[in-house]
C-alpha positions, -999 to +999 in steps of 0.1 A: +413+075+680+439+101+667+431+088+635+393+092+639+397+131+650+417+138+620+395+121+599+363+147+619+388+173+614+388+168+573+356+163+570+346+195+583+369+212+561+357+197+535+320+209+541+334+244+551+349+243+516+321+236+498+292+251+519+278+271+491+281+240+468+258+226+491+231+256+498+199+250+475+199+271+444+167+288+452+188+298+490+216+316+468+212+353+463+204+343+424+185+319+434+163+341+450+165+367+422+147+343+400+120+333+425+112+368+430+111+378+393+094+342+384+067+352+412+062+389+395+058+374+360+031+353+371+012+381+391+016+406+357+004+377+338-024+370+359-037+402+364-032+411+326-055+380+320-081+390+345-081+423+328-086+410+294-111+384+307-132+413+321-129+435+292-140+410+272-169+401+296-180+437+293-180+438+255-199+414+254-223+423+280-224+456+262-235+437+226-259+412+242-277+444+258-273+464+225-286+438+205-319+430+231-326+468+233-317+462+270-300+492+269-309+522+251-285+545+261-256+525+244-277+520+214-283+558+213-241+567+215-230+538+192-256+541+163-263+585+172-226+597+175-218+625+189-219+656+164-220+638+130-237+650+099-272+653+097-303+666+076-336+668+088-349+678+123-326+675+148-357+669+172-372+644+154-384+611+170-374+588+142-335+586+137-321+569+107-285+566+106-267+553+075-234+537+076-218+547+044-190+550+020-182+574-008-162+548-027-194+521-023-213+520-056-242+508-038-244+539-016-241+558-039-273+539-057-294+543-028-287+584-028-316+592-048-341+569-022-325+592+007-328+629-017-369+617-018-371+601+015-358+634+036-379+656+011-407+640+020-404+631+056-375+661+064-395+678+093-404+638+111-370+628+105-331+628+115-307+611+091-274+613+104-245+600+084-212+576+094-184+565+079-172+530+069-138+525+055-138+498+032-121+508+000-086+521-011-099+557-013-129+555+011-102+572+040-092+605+017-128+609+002-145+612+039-118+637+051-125+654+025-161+654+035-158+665+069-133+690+061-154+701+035-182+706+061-165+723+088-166+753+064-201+772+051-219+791+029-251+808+026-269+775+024-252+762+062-221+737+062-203+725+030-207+691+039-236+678+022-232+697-010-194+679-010-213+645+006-234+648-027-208+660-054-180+626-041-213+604-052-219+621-081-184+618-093-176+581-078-149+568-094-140+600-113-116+613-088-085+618-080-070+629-046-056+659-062-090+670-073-105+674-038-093+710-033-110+724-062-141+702-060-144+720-027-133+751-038-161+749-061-191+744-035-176+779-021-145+763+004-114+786+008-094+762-008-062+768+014-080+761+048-095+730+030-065+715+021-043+720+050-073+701+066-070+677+040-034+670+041-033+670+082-060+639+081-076+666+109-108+641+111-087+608+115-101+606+149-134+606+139-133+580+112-120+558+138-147+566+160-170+555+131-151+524+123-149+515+159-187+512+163-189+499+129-166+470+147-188+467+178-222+466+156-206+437+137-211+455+105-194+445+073-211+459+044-224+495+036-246+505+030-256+496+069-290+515+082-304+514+115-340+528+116-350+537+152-321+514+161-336+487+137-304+474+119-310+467+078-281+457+057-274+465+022-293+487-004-330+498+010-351+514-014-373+542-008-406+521-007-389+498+019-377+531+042-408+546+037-430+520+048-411+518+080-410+557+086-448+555+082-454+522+106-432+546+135-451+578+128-482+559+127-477+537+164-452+555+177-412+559+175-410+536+201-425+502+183-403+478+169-405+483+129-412+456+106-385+439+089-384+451+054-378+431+022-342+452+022-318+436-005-287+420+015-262+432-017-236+454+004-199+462-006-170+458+015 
């Protein structure tokens, strides 16, 4: 019996020894560490993915509605802008936005089918003008548009008199040029290029390529008539005919498709 109680005895040292080697690891203090930072991965995970799932649900509510007209107002701030070049009447019911590029040879081809277009049709319509990025120097050449046009003379802002000299000389240029290319449309040449060299318009180029992204547009020239999306070159019959069918039933119909040409640079 003595033998028996001694034997009790030891075995309850024994466990009293090793009570921690026999706690379960998620009952330790690390144990419970890791549980606790395990169960706070998985709830940052989970709520990062039901973030990106309903971002992504919204972008693509936002194109299915911008591509059914469901939703005019998100047509009107992706393809409008806010505050972007323009010529023609600001009030005009038919809006033609180009997507363009100074270094795109084939914008710069379709230039004289926009020159007849807004002499023609000026006081019916607004052609406003947006940036895509697709070439080497596409980036300096648009800065130097917009800070070309946040300057003036007698004829109103410097832009489009710069917008139309970049074309003219595509190809011809060098960065270091810009200064007196504006100089010589009557920009102080100092306020120009500390414009220039401070990429002051970076934001919106990436406002334009941003859209650009969310229209699903790869090539420029891109047009969108009334919100009637044309790729590639257009020429002036083709933009006229639509102008006419809107002024004729309204800016509100739905414009034939025209016999565009898909060539597009990118």
């Amino acid at each position: 019996m003595d033998n028996e109680l001694q034997d009790r005895i030891r075995m309850a040292g024994m466990k009293e020894r090793h009570k921690n080697k026999l706690i379960p690891w998620y009952k330790k203090w690390w144990g419970i560490m890791i549980l606790i930072i395990l169960a706070l991965t998985i709830s940052l995970v989970t709520m990062a993915g039901i973030y990106v799932y309903q971002s992504v649900t919204r972008i693509n509510a936002d194109r299915a509605a911008l591509y059914s007209g469901k939703r005019p107002d998100l047509i009107k701030l992706l393809v409008e802008g806010e505050n972007r070049p323009y010529l023609g009447n600001p009030k005009a019911d038919i809006i033609i936005v180009q997507f363009s590029d100074f270094a795109c040879p084939y914008c710069k081809e379709n230039q004289p089918a926009i020159k007849a277009i807004m002499s023609k049709y000026g006081n019916q319509v607004k052609m406003i003008f947006r940036n895509l990025i697709l070439h080497t120097d596409s980036e300096e050449l648009a800065l130097a548009a917009l800070c070309a046009g946040e300057q003036q003379n007698k004829g109103g802002s410097l832009f489009w008199p710069m917008h139309d000299r970049l074309f003219d000389l595509q190809g011809k240029i060098n960065n270091g040029d810009l200064p007196k290319i504006a100089a010589s449309l009557g920009a102080d040449e100092k306020i120009f290029s500390t414009c220039l060299t401070s990429k002051k318009y970076l934001g919106v180029l990436s406002s334009d390529m941003e859209v650009a992204n969310t229209l699903q547009i790869t090539g420029s020239p891109t047009w969108f008539v009334n919100n009637y999306k044309v790729d590639g070159l257009i020429s002036q019959e083709e933009l006229e005919s639509m102008i006419q069918e809107l002024i004729k039933n309204g800016p509100g119909v739905e414009t034939a498709s025209p016999a565009a040409s898909s060539t597009s640079a990118n």
